[in-house]
Structures are given as structure tokens and as C-alpha cells.
C-alpha positions in Angstrom: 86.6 91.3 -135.6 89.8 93.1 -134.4 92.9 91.3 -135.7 96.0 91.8 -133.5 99.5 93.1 -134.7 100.7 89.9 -134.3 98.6 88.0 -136.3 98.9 91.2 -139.0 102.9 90.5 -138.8 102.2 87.0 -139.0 100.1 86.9 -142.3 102.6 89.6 -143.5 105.8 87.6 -143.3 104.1 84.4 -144.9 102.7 87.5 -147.5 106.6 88.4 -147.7 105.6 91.8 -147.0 108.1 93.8 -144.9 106.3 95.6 -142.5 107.5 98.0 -139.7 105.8 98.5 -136.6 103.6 101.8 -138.0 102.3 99.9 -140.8 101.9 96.8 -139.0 99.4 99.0 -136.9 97.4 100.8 -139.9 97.3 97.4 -141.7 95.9 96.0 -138.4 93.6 98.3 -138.6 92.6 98.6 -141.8 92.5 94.5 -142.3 89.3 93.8 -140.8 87.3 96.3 -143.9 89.5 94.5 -146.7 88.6 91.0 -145.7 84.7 92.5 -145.1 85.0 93.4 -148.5 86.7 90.6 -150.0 84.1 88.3 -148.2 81.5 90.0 -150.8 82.7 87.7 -153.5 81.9 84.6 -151.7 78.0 85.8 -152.4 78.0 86.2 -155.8 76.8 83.8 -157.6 79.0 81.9 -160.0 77.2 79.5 -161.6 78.3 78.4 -164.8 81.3 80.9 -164.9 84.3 78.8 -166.1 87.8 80.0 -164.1 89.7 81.1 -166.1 94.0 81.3 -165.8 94.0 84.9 -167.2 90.9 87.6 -167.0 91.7 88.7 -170.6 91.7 87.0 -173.9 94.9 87.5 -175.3 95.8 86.8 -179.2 98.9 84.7 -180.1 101.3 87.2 -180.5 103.1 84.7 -183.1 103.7 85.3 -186.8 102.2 82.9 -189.7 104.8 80.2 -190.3 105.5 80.8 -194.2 108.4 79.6 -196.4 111.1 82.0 -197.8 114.0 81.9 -199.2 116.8 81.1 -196.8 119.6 84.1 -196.2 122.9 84.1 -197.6 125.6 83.5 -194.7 128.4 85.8 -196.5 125.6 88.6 -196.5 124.6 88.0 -193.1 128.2 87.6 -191.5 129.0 90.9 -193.7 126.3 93.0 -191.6 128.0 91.0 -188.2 130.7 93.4 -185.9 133.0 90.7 -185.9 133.0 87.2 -187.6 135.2 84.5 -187.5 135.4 80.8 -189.6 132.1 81.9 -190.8 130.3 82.4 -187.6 129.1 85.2 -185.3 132.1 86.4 -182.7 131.1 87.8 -179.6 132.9 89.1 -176.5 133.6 85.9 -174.1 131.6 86.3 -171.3 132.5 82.8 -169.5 135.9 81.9 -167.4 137.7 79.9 -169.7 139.1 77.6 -166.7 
């Protein structure tokens, strides 16, 4: 089934895909196949396949939560660029006003 540059431009612009008028006639073109072959999936059988939010399993990428001993703030502000009344100075990046 042919599907007209207008309807391409349309389904493009709700896509958010900028699309000048050579593409918009090789997409109109070319639309027809990709939906053909998308359709494919609505066959296959899927029973008992849970949906899933991601296709790959993916580890926590988290450390252990473990106890140690806390850090020393003179050592810590000693490694800092700059430091002032015991805390970290950095450039200001706000308008004070």
C-alpha cells in the first residue's frame, strides 16, 4: 500500500524527524517495506514472554556499602585548590544579585 508524501511528512513531524522534500520521497518510498517488515513481529508467537523495560540484564553497577574509617578534613582540605573556614572554595558561578 503506497503511502503518500504527505502522510510520510506527517508521521515524520509527529516522529520529530526533519525531513526535506528528497527524503520525504525515498522515505515514502521505502515506508511501505519497513512497516511489511515490522508487521512480521505481530506473528510471532509470544506466549509466556514477560516484557521486559530493558533487552539486557544489567548488574548494579554499585559498590558494597562497608564501614571505614571516616577522612580527616585538614587532610582532605590540604589536597583542595583553595579552601576557606574549613570548606571547599570554588569559583562563583551564580549572580550574586
Amino acid at each position: 500500500m503506497p503511502i503518500s508524501t504527505e502522510e510520510t511528512a506527517r508521521i515524520a513531524s509527529l516522529a520529530r524527524i526533519k525531513l526535506d522534500g528528497v527524503d520525504i520521497g525515498a522515505v515514502s518510498e521505502a515506508l511501505p517495506a519497513i512497516l511489511e517488515y515490522v508487521g512480521q513481529l505481530a506473528v510471532a508467537d509470544t506466549t509466556g514472554v514477560e516484557p521486559l523495560a530493558i533487552a539486557v540484564e544489567v548488574g548494579s553497577p554499585l559498590r558494597r556499602d562497608v564501614t571505614r574509617e571516616p577522612l580527616v578534613r585538614d587532610a582532605v582540605l590540604a589536597a583542595a585548590p583553595s579552601e576557606c573556614n574549613s570548606f571547599f572554595e570554588v569559583p562563583q558561578i551564580l549572580d550574586p544579585s
